[in-house]
N, C-alpha and C positions, 0 to 999 in steps of 0.2 A: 380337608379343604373347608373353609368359613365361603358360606355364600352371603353378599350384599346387593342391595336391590338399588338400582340408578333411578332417580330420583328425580331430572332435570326434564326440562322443556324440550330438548331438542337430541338426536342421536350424535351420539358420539364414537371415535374412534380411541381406543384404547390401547397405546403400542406396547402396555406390560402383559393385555390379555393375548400380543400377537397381532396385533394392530385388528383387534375385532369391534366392530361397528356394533355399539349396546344402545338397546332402544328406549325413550324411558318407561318406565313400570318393570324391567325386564328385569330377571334375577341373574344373580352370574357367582361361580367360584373362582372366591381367589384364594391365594396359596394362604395356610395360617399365620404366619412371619408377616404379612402384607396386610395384613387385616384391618390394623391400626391407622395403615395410610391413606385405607379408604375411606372408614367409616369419620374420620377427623373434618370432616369434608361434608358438614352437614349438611349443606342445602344441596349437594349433589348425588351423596348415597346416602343408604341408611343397613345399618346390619340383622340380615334375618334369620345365620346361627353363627355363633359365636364360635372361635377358633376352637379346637378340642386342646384340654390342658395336656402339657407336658409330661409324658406317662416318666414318673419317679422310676429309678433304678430299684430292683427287688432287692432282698437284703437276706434271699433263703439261703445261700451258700454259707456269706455269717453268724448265722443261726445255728448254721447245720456244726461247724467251726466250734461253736459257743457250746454248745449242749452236747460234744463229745469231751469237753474238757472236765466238766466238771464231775 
């Protein structure tokens, strides 16, 4: 989960959080897919960790494949 910090003047309800009432200065997690939608949204959020990258598939079984053949 990427947390973003709300940024705005006034509380807000948020019907993606679950309809939860963010206050501003308050930090919150959104999912990391949703990340993008927030932070685009400058004068009302800002991002304070970034989504964690997409863990690449390993490639040990290919490997393993590889270096019996030869």
């Amino acid at each position: 989960m990427a947390r973003v910090r709300y940024v705005g003047a006034e509380p807000v309800t948020v019907p993606e959080l679950g309809s939860r009432t963010v206050q501003p200065d308050e930090l919150v997690e959104v999912p990391d897919d949703r990340h993008d939608a927030y932070v685009c949204q400058v004068s009302t959020w800002e991002s304070v960790d970034e989504p964690m990258p997409a863990e690449t598939p390993k490639k040990t079984a290919a490997k393993a494949a590889t270096s019996k053949e030869g």
